[in-house]
C-alpha positions as CSV (number, residue, x, y, z in Angstrom):
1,X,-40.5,131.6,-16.6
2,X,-42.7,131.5,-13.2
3,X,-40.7,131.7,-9.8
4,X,-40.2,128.1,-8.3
5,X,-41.6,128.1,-4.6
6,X,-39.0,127.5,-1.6
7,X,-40.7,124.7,-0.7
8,X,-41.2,122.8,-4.2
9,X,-37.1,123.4,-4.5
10,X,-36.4,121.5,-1.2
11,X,-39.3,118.7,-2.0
12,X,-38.0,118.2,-5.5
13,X,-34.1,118.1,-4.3
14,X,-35.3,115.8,-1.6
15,X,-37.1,113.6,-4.1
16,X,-34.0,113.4,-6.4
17,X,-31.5,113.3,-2.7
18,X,-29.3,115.3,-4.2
19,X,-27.5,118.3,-2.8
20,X,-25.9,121.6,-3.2
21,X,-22.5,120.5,-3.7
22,X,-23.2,117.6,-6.2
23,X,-25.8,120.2,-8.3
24,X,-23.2,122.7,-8.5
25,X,-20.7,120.4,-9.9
26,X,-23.2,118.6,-12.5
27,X,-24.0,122.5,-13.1
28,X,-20.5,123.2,-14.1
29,X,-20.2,120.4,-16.1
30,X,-22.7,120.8,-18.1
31,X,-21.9,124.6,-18.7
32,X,-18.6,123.7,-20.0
33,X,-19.9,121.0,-22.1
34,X,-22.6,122.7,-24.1
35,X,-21.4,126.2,-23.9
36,X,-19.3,128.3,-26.5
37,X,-19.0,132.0,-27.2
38,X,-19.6,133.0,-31.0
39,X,-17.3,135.4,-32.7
40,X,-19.9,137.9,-32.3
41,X,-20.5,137.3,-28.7
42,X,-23.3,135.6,-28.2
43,X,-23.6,132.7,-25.9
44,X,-24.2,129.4,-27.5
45,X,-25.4,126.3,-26.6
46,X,-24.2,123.1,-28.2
47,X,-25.3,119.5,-28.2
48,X,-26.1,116.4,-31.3
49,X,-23.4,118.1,-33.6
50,X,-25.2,122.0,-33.8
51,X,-25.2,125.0,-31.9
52,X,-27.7,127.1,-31.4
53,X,-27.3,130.9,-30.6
54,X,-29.0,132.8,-28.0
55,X,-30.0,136.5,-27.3
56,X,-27.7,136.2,-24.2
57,X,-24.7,139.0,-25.4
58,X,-21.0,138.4,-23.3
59,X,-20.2,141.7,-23.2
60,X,-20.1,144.8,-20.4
61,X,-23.2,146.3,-21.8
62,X,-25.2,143.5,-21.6
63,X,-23.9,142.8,-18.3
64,X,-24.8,146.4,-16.8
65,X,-27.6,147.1,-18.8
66,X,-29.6,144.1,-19.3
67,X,-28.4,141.6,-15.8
68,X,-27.3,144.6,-13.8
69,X,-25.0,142.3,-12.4
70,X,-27.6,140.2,-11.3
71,X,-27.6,136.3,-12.6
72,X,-31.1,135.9,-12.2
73,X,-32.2,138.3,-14.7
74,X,-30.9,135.6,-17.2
75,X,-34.1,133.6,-16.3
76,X,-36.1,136.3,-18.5
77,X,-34.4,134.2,-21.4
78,X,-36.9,131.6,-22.1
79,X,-34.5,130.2,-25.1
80,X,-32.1,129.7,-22.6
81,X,-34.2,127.2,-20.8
82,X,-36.1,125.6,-23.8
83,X,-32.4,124.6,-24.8
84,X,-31.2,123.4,-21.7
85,X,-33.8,121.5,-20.6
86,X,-33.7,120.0,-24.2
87,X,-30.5,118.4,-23.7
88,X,-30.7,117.5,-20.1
89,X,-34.5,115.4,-20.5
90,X,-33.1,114.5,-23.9
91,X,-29.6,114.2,-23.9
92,X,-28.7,113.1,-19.9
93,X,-31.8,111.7,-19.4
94,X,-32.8,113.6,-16.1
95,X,-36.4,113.9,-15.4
96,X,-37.8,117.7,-16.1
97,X,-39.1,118.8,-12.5
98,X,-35.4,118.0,-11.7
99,X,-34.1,120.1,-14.9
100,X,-35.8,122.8,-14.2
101,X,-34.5,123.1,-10.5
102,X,-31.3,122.4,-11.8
103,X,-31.3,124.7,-14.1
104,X,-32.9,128.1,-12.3
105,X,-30.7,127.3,-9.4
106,X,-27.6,126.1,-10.5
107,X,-26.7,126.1,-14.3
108,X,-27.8,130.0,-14.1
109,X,-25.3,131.2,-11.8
110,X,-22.9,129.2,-13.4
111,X,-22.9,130.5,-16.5
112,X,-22.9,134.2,-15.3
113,X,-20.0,133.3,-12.9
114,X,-18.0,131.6,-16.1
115,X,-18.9,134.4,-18.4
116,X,-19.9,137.8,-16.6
117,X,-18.2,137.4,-13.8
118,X,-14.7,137.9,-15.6
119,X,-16.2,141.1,-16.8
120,X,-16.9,142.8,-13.6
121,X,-14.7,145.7,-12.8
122,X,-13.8,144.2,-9.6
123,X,-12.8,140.5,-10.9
124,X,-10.1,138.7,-9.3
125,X,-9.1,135.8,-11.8
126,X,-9.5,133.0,-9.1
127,X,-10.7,129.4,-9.6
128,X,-14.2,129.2,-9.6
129,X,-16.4,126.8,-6.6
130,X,-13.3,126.2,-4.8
131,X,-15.3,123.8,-2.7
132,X,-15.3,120.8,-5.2
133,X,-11.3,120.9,-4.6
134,X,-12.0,119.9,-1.3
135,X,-11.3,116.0,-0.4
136,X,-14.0,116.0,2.2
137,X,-17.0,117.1,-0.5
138,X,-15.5,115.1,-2.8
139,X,-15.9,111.9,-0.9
140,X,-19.5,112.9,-0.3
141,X,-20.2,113.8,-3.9
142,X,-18.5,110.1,-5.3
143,X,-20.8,108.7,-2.2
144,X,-23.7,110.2,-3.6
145,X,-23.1,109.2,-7.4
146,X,-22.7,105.5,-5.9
147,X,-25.8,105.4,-3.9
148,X,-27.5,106.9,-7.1
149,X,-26.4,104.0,-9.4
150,X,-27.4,101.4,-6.3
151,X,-30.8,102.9,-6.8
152,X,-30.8,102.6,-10.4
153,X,-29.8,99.7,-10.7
154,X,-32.2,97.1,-11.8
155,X,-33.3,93.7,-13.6
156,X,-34.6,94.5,-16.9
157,X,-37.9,92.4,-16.6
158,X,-39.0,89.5,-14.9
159,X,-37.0,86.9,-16.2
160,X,-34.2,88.2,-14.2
161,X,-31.5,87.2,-16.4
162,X,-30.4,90.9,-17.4
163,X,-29.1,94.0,-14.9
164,X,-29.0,97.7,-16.4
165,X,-28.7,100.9,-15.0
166,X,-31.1,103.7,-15.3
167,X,-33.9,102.0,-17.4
168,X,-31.7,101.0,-20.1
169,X,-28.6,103.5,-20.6
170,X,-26.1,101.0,-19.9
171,X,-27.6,97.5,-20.6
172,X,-26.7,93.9,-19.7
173,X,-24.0,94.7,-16.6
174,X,-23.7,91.1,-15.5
175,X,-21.9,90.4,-19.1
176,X,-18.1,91.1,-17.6
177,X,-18.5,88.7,-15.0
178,X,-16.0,86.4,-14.5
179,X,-18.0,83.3,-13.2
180,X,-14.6,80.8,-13.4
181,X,-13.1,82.3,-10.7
182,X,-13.9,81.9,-7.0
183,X,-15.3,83.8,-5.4
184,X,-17.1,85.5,-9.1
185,X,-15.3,88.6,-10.5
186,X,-15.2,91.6,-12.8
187,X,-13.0,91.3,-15.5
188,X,-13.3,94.7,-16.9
189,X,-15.1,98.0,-15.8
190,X,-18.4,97.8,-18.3
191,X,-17.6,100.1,-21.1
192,X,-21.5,101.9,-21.4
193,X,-21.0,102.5,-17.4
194,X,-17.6,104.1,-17.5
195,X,-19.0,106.4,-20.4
196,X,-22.0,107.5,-18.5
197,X,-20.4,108.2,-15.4
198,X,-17.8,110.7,-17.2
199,X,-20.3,112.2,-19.5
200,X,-23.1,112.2,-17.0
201,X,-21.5,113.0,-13.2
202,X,-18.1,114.6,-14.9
203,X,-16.1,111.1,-13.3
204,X,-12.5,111.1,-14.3
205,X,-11.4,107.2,-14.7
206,X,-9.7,107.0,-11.2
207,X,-12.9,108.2,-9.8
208,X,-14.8,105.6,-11.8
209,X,-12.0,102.8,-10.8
210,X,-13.3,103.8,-6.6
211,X,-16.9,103.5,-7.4
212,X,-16.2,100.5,-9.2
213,X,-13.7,98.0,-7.8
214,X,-14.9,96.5,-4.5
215,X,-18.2,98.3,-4.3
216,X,-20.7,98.4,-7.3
217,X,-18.9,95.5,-8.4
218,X,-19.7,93.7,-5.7
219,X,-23.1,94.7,-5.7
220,X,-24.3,93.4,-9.3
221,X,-22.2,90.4,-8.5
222,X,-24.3,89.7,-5.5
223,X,-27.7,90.3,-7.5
224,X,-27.0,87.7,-10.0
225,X,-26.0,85.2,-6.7
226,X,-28.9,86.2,-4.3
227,X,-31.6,85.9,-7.0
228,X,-30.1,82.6,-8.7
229,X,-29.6,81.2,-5.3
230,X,-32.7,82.6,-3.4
231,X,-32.3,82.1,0.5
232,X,-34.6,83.6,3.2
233,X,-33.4,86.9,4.9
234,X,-34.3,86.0,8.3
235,X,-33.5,82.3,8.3
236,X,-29.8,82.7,6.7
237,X,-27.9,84.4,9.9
238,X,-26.5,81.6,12.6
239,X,-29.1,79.7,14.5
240,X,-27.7,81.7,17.2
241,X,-30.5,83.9,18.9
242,X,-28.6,86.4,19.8
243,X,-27.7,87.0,15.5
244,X,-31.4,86.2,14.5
245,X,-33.6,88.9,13.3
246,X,-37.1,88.9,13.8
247,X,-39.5,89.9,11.6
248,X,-40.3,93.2,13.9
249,X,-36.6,94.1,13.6
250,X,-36.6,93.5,9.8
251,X,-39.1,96.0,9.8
252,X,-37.3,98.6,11.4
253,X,-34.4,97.8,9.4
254,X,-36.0,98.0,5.8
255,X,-37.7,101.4,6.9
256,X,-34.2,103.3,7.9
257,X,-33.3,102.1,4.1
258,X,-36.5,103.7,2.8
259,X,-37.2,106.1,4.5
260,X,-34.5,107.4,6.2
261,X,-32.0,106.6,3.4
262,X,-34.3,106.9,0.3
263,X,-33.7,103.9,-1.1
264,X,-36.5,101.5,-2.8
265,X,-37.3,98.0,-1.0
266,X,-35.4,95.8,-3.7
267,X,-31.9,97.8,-3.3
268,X,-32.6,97.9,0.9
269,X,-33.2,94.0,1.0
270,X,-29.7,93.4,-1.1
271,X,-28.1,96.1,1.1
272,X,-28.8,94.5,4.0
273,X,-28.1,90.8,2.8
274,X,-24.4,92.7,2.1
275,X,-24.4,93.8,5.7
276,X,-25.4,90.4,7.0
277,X,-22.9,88.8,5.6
278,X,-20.4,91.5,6.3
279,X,-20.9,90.7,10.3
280,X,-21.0,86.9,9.6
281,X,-17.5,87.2,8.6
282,X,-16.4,89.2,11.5
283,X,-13.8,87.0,13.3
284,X,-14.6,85.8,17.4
285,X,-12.7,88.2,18.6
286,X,-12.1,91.8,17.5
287,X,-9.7,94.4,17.8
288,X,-11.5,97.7,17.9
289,X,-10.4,101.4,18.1
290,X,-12.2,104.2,19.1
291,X,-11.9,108.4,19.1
292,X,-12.4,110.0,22.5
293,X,-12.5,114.4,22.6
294,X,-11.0,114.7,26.1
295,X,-9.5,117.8,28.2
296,X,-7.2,115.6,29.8
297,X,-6.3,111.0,29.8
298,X,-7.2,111.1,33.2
299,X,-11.1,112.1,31.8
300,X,-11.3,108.2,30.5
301,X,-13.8,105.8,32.2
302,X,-12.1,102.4,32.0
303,X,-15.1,101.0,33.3
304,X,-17.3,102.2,30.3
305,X,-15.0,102.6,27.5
306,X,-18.7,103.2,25.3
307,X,-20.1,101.6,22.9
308,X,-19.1,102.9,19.0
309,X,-16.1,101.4,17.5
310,X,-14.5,100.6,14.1
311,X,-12.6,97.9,13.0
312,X,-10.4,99.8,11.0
313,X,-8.4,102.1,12.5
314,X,-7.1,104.0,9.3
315,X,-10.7,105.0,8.3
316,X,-11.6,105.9,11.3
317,X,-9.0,108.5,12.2
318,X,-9.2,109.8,8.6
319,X,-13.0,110.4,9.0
320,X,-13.0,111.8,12.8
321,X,-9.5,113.6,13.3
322,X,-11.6,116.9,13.8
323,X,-13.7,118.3,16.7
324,X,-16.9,117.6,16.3
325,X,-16.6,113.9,15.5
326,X,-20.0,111.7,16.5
327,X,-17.3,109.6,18.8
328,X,-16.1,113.0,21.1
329,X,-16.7,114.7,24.2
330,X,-15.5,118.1,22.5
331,X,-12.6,118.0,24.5
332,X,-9.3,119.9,23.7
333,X,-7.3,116.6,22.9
334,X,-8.0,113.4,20.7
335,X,-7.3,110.3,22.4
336,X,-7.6,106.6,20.1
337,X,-8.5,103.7,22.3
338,X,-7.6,100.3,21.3
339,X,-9.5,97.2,23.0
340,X,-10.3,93.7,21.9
341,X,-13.7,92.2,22.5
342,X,-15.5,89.1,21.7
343,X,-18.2,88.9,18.7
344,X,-20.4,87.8,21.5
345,X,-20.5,92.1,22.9
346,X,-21.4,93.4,20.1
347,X,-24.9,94.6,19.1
348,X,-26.1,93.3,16.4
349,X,-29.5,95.1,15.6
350,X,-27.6,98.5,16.4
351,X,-25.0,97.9,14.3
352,X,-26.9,97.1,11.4
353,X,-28.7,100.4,12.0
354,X,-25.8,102.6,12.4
355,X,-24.3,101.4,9.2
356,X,-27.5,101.9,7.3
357,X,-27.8,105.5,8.4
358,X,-23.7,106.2,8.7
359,X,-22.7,103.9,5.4
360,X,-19.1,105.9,6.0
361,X,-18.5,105.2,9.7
362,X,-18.1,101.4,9.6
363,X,-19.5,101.1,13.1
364,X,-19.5,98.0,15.2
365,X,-21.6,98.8,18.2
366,X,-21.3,97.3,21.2
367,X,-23.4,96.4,24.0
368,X,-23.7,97.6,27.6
369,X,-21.3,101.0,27.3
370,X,-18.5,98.8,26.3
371,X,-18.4,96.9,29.6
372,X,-16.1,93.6,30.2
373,X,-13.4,94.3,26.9
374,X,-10.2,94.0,26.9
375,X,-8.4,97.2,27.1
376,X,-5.5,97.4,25.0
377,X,-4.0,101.1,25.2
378,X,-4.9,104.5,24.6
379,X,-2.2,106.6,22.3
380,X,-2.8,110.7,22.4
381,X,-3.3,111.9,18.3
């Protein structure tokens, strides 16, 4: 097997967006899937009901005298490839530039750390890729999987009348929806999409529930409404200037989506008709809370209080608590402003913008620094 270039790796992972921590978990998944040891030893690799054996030997000699405890030396095993990439074109359904980056740079090491690794004189039995444990990387890896299926999900032809998800594997999603009631709602998580997120991403059902319920949902609801009630982008926001967006700004909007964000023109557009409508439903006047990293209270400019909020205050101290945050000075102490402010100071362009490029910060942006609000109080976390 040839040596994959640095730079094809990075151009096919960006192609696919998908990154270390997501690859290593479909690694591992896959690994225990399709992977047994025979009585004799040898690693197997199973899929469609048969396994098929392979010259890769589990055992210390193997590991000393054929990897040298080195898991690349398991890509001089062609069969090993040829069977992977068999079931992950055939079986999954991934596309094979992305299999075989996969495959060299993730399933590899995965199998040597489930099955040489224990062999190793200096083993410690620990959990293996303690990383996925953590709730931080596992909020980005359920974040990825959604903006995946967003992507992938599309009308069938041109008649618009049916929705799948990747080109077919789960077919007619729009069936489980519950037109009666108001507004339209799922009845039931589709069965063919709760299958392929286990088997596929390694989901467990509560994982599949938060994709689900109130998000992707949402979205294939909103497909069936937008195309069977067809409105202009521009011309649905208020006849209120100051909420119109011009064509120039629609522009700048679809290209964060595209190419910032990766996403293709038909999944931006509905995106940012969910945004839309999102600030239309903000009320007049808002109350809005916002993280400060100060030295000292005394630091705090009433004056200009600044300009990036949330509405909800849970979210946001569960997603900034930590130095660093985008809303900090780097200061010793974290301080939570509260204020209220008319829909009237907000920014509407820049809001849009930050929550197409920040999809978890739920900003509301507001103009001139955050000048002429209502300041409520300040509480020390």
């Amino acid at each position: 097997m040839s040596k994959i270039s640095k730079k094809y790796k990075e151009e096919v992972l960006d192609k696919y967006g998908i990154n270390i921590d997501s690859s290593d978990r479909l690694a591992k998944k896959i690994v225990n899937k399709y992977t047994t040891v025979d009585k004799e030893g040898y690693l197997n690799i199973c899929w469609a009901g048969k396994c098929r054996r392979t010259a890769v030997w589990v055992d210390e000699d193997f590991l000393i005298d054929e990897l040298n405890y080195n898991w690349k030396k398991l890509t001089n095993h062609k069969g090993l490839y040829d069977h992977f990439l068999d079931i992950m074109v055939d079986e999954l359904g991934f596309d094979s530039d992305f299999s075989m980056i996969v495959f060299v740079n993730f399933v590899l090491p995965e199998i040597y750390d489930v099955y040489f690794k224990p062999l190793e004189p200096d083993y410690i039995n620990e959990s293996f890729r303690n990383h996925i444990d953590n709730e931080e990387k596992q909020k980005k890896y359920l974040e990825h999987i959604y903006n995946d299926l967003i992507k992938n999900t599309k009308w069938r032809d041109a008649s618009f009348r049916d929705i799948d998800v990747y080109d077919g594997k789960c077919k007619s999603l729009q069936v489980g929806i519950n037109w009666s009631t108001y507004p339209p709602s799922y009845s039931y998580i589709p069965v063919c999409l709760q299958i392929y997120l286990t088997d596929t991403w390694g989901l467990t059902y509560e994982e599949v529930e938060e994709l689900f319920w109130g998000r992707y949902d949402k979205h294939v609801i909103n497909m069936k409404l937008i195309r069977h009630q067809p409105y202009n982008l521009i011309e649905s926001m208020d006849r209120n200037k100051k909420y119109e967006i011009t064509k120039e700004d629609l522009k700048k909007l679809l290209y964060h989506y595209t190419v910032d964000m990766g996403y293709d023109k038909e999944s931006a557009i509905e995106d940012l008709k969910d945004l839309i409508r999102w600030f239309k439903s903000l009320p007049n006047k808002i109350k809005l809370y916002r993280l400060l990293y100060l030295n000292d209270e005394n630091e705090i400019n009433y004056d200009e209080l600044g300009s990036h909020y949330s509405n909800n205050k849970r979210d946001l101290i569960d997603n900034h608590y930590n130095k660093g945050s985008i809303y900090g000075d780097m200061g010793e102490e974290a301080f939570l402003i509260t204020i209220e402010a008319p829909k009237s100071n907000i920014d509407f362009i820049e809001t849009l913008t930050n929550n197409i490029l920040f999809p978890n910060e739920q900003e509301i942006t507001l103009e001139d620094k955050g000048r002429g609000v209502e300041f409520i109080k300040v509480e020390k976390l």
